[in-house]
C-alpha positions in Angstrom: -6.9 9.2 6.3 -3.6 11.4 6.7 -0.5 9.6 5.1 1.3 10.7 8.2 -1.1 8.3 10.3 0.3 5.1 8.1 3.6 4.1 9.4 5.5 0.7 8.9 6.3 1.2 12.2 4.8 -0.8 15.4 3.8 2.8 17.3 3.0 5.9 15.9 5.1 8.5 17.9 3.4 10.7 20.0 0.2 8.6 19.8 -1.1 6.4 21.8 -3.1 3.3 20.7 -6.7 3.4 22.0 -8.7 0.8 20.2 -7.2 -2.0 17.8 -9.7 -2.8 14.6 -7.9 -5.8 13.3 -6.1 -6.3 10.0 -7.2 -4.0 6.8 -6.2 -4.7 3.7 -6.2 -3.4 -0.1 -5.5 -5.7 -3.4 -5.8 -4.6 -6.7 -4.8 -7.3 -10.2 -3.1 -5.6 -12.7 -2.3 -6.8 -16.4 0.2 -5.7 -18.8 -0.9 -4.8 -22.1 0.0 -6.2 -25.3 1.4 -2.7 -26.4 3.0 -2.0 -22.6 4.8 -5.6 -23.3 5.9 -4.1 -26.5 7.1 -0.7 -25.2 8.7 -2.7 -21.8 10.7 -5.0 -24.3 11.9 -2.5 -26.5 13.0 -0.1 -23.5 15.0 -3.6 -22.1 17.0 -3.2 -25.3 18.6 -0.2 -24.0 19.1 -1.5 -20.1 18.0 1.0 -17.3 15.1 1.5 -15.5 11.9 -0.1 -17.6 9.2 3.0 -17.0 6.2 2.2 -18.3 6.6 -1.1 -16.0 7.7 1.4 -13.2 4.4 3.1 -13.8 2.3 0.5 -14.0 4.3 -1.0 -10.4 3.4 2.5 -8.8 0.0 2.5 -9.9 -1.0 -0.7 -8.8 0.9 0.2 -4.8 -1.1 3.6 -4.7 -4.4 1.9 -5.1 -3.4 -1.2 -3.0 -2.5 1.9 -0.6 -5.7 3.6 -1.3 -8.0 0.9 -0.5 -6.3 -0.3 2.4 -7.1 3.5 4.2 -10.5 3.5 2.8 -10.9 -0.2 4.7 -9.2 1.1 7.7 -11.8 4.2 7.5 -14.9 2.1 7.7 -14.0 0.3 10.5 -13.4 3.9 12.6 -10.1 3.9 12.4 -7.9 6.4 12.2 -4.3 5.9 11.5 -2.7 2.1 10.4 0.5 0.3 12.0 2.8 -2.0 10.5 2.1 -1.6 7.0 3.5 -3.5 4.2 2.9 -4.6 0.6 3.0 -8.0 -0.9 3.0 -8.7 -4.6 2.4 -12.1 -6.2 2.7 -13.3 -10.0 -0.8 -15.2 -10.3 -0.1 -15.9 -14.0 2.2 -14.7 -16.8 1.7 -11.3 -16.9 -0.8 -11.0 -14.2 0.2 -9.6 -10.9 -1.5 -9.3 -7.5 -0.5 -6.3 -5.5 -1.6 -6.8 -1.5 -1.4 -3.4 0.9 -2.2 -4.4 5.1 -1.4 -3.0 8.2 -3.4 -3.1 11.7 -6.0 -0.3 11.6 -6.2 1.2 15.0 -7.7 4.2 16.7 -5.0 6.5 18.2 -4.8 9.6 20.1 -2.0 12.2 21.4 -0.2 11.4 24.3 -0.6 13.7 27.0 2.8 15.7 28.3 3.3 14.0 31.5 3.2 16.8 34.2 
């Protein structure tokens, strides 16, 4: 699926919604490490931006992403409305990052004329 046919958005301009295939989703759990802890906290020392905890956040929202479009695919759809992320702490150090959106069908509009 095209990243230009994910939008947070409720339309997708110039399309026009044909066929709605319900909510899609992706999740992936991610862990910290014992040595990313280590790294994270001594990086915290110095204030700033934590990267290896940025990393590990962008990782786990690209697959999230990646999942949910693969999902969206097998139902026939081609392009996904309304998508947002959740994220929840199921433990210490475990976190659960959620990608949805509607999966919908979608074609161009047709100039009026």
């Amino acid at each position: 699926m095209q990243h230009s046919m994910v939008t947070t958005t409720l339309t997708l301009p110039g399309f026009r919604v044909v066929r709605s295939h319900g909510v899609v989703r992706g999740i992936t759990v991610r862990s910290r490490s014992i040595i990313g802890n280590f790294l994270g906290g001594i990086q915290s020392l110095f204030g700033g931006n934590i990267t290896i905890y940025t990393e590990l956040c962008e990782q786990a929202r690209t697959e999230a992403y990646e999942l949910m479009c693969r999902h969206a695919q097998e139902h026939g759809a081609n392009a996904i409305l309304s998508m947002r992320y959740d994220a929840t702490e199921l433990m210490a150090g475990l976190t659960e990052v959620l990608c949805y959106g509607t999966a919908v069908t979608v074609e161009p509009e047709t100039p009026q004329g």
